[in-house]
Backbone as CSV, one residue per row, in Angstrom:
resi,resn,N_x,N_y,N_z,CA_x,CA_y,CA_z,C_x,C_y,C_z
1,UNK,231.145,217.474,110.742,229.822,217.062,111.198,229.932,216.378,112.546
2,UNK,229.367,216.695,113.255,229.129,215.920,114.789,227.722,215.500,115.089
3,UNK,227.621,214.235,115.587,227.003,213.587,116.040,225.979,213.889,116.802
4,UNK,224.765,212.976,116.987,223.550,214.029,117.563,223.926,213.788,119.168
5,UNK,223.963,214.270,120.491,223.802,214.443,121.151,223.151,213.641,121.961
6,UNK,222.654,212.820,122.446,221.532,212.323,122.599,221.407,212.157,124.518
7,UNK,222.260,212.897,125.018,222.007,212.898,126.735,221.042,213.803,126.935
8,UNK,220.569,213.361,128.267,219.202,214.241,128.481,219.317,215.634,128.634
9,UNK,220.429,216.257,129.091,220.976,217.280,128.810,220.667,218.347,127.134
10,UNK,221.383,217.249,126.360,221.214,217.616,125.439,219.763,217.802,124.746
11,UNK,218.773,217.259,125.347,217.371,217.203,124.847,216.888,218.519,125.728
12,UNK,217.319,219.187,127.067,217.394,220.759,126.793,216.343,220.385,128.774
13,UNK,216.455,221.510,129.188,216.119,221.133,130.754,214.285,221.348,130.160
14,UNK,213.701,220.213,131.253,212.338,219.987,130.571,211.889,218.939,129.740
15,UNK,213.070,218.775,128.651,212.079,217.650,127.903,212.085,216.483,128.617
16,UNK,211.203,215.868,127.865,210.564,214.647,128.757,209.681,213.848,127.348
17,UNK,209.106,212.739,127.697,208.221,211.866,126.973,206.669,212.240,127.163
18,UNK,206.027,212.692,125.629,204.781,213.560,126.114,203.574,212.394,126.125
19,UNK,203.255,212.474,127.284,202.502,211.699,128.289,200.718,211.679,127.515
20,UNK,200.367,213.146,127.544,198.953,213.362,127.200,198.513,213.534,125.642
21,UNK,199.679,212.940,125.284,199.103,213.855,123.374,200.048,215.344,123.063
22,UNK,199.888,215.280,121.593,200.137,216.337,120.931,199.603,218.166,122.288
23,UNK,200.566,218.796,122.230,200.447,220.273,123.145,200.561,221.305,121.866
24,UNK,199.533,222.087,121.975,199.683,223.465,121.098,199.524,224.378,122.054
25,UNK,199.290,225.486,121.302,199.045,227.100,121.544,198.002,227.269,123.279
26,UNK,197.050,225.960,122.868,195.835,226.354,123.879,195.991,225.800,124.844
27,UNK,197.255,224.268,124.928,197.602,223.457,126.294,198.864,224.304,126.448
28,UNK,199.674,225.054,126.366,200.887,225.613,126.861,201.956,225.791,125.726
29,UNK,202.921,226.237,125.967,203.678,226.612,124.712,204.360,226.133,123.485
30,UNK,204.552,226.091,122.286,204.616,225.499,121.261,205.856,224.667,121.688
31,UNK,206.031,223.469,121.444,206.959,222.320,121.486,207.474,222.017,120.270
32,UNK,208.958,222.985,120.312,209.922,222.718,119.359,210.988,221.628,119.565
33,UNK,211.228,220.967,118.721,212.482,220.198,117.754,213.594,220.280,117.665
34,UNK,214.820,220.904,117.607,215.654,221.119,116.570,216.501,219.963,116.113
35,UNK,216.692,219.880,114.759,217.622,219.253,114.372,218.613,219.840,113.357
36,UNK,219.638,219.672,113.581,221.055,220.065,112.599,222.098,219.238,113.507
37,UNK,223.473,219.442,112.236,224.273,218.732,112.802,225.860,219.746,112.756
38,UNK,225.197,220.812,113.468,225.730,221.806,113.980,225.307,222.510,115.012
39,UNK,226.034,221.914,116.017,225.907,222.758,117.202,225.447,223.939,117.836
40,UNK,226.848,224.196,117.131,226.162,226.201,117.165,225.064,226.520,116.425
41,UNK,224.638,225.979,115.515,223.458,226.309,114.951,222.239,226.435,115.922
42,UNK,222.262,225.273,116.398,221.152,224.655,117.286,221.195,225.559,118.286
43,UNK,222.213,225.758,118.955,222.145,226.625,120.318,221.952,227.810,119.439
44,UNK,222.102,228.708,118.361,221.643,229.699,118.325,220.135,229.612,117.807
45,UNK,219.612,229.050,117.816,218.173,228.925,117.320,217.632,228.458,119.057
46,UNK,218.442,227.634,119.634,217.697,227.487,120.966,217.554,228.536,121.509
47,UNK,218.249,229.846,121.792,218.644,230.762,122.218,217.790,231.781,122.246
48,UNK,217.482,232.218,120.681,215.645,232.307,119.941,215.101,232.030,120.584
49,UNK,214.371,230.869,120.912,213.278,230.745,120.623,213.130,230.522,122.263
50,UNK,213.975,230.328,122.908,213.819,230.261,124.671,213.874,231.754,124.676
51,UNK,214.003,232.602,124.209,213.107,233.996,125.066,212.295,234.351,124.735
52,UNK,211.183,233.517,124.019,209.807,233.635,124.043,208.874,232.775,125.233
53,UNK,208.074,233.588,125.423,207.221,233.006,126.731,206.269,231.717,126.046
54,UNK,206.055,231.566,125.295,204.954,230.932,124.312,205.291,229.414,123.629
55,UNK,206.915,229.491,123.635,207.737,228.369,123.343,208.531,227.781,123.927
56,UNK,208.642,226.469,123.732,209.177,225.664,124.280,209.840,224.723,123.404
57,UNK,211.806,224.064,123.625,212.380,223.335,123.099,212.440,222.598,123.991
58,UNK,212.018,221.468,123.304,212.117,220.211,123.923,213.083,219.220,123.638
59,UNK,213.947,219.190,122.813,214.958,218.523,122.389,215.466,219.116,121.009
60,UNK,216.653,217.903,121.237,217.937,218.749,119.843,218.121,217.061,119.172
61,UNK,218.718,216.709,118.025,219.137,215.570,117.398,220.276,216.305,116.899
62,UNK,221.288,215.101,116.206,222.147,216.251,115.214,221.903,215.154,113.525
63,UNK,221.290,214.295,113.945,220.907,213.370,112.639,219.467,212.907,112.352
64,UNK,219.231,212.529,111.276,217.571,212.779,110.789,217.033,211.377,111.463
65,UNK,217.805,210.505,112.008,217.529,209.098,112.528,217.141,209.465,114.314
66,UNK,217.967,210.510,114.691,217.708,210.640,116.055,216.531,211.650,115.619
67,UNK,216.104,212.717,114.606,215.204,213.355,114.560,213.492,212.242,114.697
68,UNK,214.194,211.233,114.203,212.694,210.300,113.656,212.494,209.811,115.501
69,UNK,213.203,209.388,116.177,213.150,208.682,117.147,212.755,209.822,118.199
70,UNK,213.256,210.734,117.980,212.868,212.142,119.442,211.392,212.949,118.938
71,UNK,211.378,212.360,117.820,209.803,213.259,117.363,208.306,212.333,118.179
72,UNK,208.691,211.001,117.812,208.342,209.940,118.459,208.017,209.821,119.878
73,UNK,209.127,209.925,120.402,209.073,209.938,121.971,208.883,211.393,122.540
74,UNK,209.080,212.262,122.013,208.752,213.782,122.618,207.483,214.790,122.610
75,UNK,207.159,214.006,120.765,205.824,214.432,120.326,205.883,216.589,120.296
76,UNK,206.836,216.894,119.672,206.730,218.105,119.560,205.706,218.381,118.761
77,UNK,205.271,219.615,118.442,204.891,220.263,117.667,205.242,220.682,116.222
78,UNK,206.767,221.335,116.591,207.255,221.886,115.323,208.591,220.673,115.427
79,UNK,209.144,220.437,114.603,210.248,220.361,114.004,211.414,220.952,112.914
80,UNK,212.199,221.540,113.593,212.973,222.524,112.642,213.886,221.216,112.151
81,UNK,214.308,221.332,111.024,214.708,220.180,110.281,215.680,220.590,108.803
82,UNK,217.106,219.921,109.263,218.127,220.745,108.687,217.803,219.448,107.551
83,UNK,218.728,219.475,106.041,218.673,218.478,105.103,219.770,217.804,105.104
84,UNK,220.585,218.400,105.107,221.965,217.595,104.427,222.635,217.039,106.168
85,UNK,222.573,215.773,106.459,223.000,215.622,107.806,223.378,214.012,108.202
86,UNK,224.404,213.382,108.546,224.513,212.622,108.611,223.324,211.285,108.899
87,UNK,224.061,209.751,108.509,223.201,208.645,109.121,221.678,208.750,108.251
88,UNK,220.979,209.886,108.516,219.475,210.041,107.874,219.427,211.555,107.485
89,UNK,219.225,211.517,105.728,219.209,212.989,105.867,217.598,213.412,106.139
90,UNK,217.555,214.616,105.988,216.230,215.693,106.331,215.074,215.206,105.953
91,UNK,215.718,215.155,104.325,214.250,214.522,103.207,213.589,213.447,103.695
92,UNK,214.452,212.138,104.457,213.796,211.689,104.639,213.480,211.113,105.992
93,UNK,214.014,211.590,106.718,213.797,211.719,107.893,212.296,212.463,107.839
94,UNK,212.153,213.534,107.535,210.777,214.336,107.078,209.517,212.936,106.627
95,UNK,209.741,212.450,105.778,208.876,211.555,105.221,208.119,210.304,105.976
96,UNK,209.460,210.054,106.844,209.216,209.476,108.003,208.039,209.812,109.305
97,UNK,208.351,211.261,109.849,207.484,211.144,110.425,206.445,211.862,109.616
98,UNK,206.150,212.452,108.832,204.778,212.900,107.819,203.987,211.492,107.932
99,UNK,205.125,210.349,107.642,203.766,208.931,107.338,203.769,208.532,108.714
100,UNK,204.605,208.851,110.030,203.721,208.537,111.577,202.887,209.288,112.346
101,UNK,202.477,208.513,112.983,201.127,208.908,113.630,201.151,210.295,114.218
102,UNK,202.636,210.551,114.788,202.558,212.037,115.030,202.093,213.208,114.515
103,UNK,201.692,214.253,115.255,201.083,215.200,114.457,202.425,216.478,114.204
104,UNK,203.247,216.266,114.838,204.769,217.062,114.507,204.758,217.948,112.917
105,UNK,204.143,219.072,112.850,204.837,220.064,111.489,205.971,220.422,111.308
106,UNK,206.609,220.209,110.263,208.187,219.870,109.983,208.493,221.595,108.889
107,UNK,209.338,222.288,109.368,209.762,223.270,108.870,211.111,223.169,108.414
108,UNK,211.725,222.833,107.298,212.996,222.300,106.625,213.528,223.763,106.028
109,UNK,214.700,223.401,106.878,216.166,224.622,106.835,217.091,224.442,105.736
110,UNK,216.792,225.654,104.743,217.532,225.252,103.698,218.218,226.782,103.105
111,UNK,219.795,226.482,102.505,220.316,227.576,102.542,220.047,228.636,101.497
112,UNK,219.244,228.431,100.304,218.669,229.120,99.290,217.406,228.484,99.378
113,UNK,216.322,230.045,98.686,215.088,229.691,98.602,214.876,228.785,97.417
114,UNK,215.548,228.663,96.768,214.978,227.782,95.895,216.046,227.295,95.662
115,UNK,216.131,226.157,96.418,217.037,224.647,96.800,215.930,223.789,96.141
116,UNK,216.599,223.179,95.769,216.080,221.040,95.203,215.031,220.444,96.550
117,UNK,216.332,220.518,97.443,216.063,219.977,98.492,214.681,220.998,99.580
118,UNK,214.411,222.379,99.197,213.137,222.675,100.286,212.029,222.049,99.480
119,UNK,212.076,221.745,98.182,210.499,221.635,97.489,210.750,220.152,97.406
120,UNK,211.911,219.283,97.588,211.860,217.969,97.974,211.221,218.037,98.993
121,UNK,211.039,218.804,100.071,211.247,218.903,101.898,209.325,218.899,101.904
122,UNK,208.987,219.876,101.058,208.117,220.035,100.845,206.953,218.523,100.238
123,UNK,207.504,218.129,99.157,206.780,217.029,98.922,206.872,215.818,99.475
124,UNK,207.539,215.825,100.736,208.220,214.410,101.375,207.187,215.072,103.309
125,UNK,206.329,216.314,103.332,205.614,216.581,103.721,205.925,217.496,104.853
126,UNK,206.761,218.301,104.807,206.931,219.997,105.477,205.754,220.370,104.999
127,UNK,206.052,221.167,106.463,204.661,221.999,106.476,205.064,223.701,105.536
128,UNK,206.495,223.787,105.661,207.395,224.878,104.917,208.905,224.762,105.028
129,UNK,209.619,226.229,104.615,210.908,226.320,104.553,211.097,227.284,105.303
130,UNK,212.545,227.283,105.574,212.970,228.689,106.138,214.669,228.810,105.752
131,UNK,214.889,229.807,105.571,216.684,230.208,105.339,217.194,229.943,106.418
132,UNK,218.388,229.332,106.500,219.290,229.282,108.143,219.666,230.502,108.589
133,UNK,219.443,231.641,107.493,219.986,232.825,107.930,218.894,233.828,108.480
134,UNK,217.271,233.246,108.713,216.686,234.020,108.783,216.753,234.677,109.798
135,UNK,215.852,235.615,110.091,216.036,237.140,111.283,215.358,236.114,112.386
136,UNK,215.834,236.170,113.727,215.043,235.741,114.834,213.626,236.019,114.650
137,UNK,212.974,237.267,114.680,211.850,237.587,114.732,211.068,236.804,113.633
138,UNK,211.806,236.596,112.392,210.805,235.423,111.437,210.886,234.339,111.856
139,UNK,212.122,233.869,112.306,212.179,232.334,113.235,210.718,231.905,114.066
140,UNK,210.748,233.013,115.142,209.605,232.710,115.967,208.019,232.600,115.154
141,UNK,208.294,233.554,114.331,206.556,234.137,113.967,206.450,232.723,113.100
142,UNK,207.654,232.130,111.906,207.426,230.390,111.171,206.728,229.472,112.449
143,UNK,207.359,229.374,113.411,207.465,228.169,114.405,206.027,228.496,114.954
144,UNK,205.143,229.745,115.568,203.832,230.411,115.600,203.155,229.606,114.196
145,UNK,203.506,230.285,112.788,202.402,229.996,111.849,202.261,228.426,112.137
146,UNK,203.371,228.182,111.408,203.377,226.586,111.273,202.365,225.871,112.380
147,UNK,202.768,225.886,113.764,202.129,225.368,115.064,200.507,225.568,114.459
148,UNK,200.236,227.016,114.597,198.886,226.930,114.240,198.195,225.905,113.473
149,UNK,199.020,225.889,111.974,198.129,225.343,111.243,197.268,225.976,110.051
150,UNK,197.117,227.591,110.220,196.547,228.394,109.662,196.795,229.110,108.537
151,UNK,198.330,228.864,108.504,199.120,229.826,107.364,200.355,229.312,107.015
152,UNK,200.841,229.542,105.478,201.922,229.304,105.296,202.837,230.208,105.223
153,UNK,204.417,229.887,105.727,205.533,230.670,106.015,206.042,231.226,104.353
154,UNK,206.215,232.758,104.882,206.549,233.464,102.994,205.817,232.497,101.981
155,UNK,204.305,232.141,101.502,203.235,231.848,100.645,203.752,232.051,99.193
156,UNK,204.209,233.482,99.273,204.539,233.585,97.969,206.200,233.305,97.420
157,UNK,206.876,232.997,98.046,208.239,232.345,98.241,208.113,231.136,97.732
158,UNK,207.100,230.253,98.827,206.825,228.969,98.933,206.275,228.411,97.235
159,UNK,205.194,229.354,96.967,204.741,229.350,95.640,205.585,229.467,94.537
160,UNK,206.870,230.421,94.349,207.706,230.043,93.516,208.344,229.409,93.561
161,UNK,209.065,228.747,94.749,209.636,227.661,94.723,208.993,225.925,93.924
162,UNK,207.834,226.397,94.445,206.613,225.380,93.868,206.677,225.730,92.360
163,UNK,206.923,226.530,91.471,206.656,226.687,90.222,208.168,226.341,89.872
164,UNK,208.799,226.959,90.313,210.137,226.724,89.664,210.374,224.800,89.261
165,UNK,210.495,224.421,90.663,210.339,222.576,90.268,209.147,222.117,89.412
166,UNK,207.957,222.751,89.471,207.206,221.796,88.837,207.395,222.208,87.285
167,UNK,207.707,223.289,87.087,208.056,223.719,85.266,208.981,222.826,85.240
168,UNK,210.233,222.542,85.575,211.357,221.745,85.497,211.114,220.127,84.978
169,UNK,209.836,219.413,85.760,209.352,217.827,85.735,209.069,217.662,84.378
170,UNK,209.159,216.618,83.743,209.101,216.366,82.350,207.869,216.780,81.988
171,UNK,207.833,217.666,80.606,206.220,217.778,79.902,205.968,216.437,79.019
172,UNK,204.473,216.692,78.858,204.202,215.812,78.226,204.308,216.335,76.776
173,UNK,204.242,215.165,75.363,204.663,215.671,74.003,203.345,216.579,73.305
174,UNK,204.589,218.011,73.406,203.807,218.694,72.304,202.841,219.834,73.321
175,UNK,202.610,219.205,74.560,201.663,220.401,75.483,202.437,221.570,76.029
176,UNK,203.736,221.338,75.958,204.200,222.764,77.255,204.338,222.296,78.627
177,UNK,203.251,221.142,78.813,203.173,221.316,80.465,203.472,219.537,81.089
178,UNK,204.268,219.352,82.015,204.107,217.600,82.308,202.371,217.134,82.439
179,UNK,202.438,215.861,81.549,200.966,215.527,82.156,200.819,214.805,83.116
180,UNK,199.530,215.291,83.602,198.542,214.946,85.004,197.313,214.499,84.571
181,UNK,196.748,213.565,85.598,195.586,212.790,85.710,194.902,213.247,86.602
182,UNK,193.590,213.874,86.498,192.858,214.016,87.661,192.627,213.648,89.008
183,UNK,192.526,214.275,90.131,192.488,212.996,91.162,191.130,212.585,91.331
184,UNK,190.849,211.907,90.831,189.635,211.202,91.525,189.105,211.844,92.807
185,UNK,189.491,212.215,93.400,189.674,212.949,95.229,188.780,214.284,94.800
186,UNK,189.345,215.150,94.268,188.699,215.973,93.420,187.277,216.521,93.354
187,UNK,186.579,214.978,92.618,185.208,215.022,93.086,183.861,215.211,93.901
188,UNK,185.274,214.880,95.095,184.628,214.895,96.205,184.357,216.301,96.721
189,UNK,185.015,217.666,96.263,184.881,218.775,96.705,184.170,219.427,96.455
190,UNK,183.041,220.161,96.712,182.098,221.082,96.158,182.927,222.067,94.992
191,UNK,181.728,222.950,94.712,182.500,223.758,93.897,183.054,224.917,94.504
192,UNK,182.520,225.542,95.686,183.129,226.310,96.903,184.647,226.023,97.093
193,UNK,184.482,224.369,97.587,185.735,224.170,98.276,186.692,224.202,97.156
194,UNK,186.227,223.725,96.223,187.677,223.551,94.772,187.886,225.337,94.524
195,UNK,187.469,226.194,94.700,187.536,227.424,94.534,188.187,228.279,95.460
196,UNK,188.158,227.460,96.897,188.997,227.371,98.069,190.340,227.368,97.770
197,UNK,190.482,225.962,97.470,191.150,225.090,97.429,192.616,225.821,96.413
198,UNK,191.999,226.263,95.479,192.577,227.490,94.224,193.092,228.304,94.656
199,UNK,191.835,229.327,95.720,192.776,230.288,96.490,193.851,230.113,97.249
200,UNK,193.921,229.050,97.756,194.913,228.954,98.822,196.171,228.302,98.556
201,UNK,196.147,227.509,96.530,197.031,227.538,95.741,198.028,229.087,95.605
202,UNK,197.247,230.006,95.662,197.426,231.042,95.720,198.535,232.447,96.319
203,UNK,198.396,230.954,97.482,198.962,231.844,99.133,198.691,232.636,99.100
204,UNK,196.533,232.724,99.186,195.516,233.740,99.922,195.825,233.420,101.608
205,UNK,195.610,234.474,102.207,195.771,234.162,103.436,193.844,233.507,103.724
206,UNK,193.732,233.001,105.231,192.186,232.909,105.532,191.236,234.177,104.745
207,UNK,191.924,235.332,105.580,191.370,236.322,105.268,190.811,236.917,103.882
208,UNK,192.329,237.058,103.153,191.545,237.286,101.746,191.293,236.387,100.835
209,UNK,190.656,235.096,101.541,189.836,234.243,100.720,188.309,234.561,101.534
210,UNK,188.096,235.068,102.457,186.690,235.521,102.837,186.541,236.978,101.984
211,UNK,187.229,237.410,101.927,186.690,239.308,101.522,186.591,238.582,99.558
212,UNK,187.566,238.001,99.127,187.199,237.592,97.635,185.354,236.775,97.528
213,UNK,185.609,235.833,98.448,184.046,234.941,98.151,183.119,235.722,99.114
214,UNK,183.012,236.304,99.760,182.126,237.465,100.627,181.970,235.959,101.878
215,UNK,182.492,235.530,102.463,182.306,234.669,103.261,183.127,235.295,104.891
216,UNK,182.567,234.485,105.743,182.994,234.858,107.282,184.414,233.925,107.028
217,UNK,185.612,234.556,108.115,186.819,233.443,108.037,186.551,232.487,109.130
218,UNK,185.397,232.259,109.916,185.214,230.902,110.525,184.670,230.115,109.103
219,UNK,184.013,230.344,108.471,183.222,230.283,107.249,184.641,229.457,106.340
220,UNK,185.414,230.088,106.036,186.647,229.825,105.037,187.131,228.734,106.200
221,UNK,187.667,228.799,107.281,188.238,227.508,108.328,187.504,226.384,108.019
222,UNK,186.242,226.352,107.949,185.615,225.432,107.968,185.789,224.542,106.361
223,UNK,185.689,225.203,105.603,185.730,224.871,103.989,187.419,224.277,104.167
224,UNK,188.393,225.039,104.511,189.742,224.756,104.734,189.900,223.364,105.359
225,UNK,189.434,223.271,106.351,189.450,221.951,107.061,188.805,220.535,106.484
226,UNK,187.959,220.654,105.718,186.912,219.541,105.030,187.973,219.508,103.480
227,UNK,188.859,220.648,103.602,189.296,220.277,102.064,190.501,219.125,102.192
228,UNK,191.207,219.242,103.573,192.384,218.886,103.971,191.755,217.235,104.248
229,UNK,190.661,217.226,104.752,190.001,215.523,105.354,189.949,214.874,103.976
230,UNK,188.903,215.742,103.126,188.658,215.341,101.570,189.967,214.496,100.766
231,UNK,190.776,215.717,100.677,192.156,215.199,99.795,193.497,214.402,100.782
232,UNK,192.648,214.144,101.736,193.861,213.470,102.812,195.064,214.332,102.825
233,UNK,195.299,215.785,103.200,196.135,216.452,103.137,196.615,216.511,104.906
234,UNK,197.622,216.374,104.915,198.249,217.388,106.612,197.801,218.640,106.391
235,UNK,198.267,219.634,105.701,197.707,221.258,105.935,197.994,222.085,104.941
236,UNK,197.859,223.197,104.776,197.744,224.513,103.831,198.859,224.149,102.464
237,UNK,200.100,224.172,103.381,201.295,224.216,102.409,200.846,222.817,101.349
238,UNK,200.843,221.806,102.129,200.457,220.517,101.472,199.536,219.946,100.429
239,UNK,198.304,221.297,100.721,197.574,221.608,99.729,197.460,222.111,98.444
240,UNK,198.581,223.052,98.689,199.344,223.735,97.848,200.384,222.691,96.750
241,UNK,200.924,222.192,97.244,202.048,221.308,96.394,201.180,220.197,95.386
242,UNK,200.216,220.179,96.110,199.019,218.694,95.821,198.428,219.615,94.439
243,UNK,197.886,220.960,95.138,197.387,221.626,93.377,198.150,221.861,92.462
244,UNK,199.452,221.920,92.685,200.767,222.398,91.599,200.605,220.564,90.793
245,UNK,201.163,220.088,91.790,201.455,218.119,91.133,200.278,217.485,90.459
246,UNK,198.679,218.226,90.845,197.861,217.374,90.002,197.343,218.521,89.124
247,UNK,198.018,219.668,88.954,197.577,220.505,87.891,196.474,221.434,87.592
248,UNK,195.465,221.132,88.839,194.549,222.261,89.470,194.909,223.831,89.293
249,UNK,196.307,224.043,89.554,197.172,225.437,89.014,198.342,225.294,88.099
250,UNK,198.253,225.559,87.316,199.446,226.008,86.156,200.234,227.178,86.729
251,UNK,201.562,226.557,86.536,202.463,227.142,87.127,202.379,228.606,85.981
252,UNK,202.879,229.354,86.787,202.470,231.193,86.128,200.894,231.784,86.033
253,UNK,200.054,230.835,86.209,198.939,230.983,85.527,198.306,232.241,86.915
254,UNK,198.158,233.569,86.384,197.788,234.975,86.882,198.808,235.167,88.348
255,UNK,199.733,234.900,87.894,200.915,235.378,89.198,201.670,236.588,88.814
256,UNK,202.175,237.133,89.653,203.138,238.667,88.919,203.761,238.614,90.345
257,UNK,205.411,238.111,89.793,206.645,238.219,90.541,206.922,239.416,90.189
């Protein structure tokens, strides 16, 4: 394991301290992260994602402590975010900035899809997962979804991973299933949005949650967005984990792996 890097060099030609706020898609190109505490890793993912016109790395860490401090001062966008890593690991390095003010979506690198640690990654507030081995071309298109905001990376991946841990959490006696308490939060959703809210338990994309409820997908954005303010969620994926943990979806309940 080696140490994070931390010369300006190493934070990659360009980065700098972001001056105006959070930068997406519509102020200039997505402002990536990386963290691992492997080198070569990093440079081959830098390597990626610098021959896209659309993206931008703005720094490297090789520990989840320099990840918390460069997310801070750099204000990326994405954060690619390895787990197992010296000083601070992933999990909670992740948790860290999920509870700061930054708006940074955290995409946690994990070497099987269904690791402990991505659906930890996940409830400690990734926006998703990705394999270290994935294909460049999915690299870019995660670091795209994620940025957006709009979609989650492999939905239905993400979703079994989500079932697999939550069958696992203790049941309660005699039901089959761990018990849950309503959220109070809940209430607050129409019956639209809780029906939303279901689909996108789902990993419906925008789309085919408009063609199911006959609705426009500015129509579904809008319901999407009031559901996320409602339940104090960051975004899609988050929504998702929130309906698995308070029981809104039963794990298996009309899925076909």
């Amino acid at each position: 394991m080696s140490p994070a890097n931390t010369t300006p060099e190493a934070e990659g030609a360009g980065a700098h301290p972001a001056a105006g706020g959070r930068r997406g898609n519509a102020a200039g190109p997505v402002r990536v992260l990386l963290v691992d505490d492997q080198p070569l890793l990093r440079m081959g993912f830098r390597l990626i994602l610098e021959g896209e016109d659309d993206v931008e790395v703005v720094g490297e860490a090789g520990d989840g402590a320099e990840a918390v401090r460069l997310t801070a001062r750099l204000e990326p966008d994405v954060v690619l975010m390895d787990v197992r890593m010296p000083v601070l690991d992933g999990i909670e390095a992740t948790r860290q900035i999920a509870a700061g003010p930054q708006e940074a979506r955290i995409i946690i690198l994990t070497t099987f899809d269904l690791d402990e640690y991505a659906f930890a990654g996940l409830q400690a507030g990734a926006s998703a997962f990705l394999l270290k081995d994935v294909a460049p071309a999915e690299l870019v298109s995660a670091v795209r979804l994620v940025a957006s905001g709009d979609a989650v990376v492999a939905p239905r991946v993400t979703q079994r991973l989500l079932e697999t841990y939550v069958r696992g959490l203790p049941a309660g006696p005699g039901t089959g299933a761990r018990p849950v308490q309503r959220d109070p939060l809940l209430d607050d959703l129409t019956p639209r949005e809780q029906e939303v809210l279901e689909a996108i338990a789902e990993g419906l994309s925008n789309a085919e949650i408009a063609y199911r409820f006959f609705l426009s997908e500015a129509t579904v954005k809008t319901h999407v967005r009031r559901i996320l303010a409602k339940l104090h969620l960051r975004d899609r994926v988050q929504a998702v984990v929130y309906a698995y943990e308070t029981g809104l979806v039963v794990p298996s309940q009309g899925l076909d792996y």
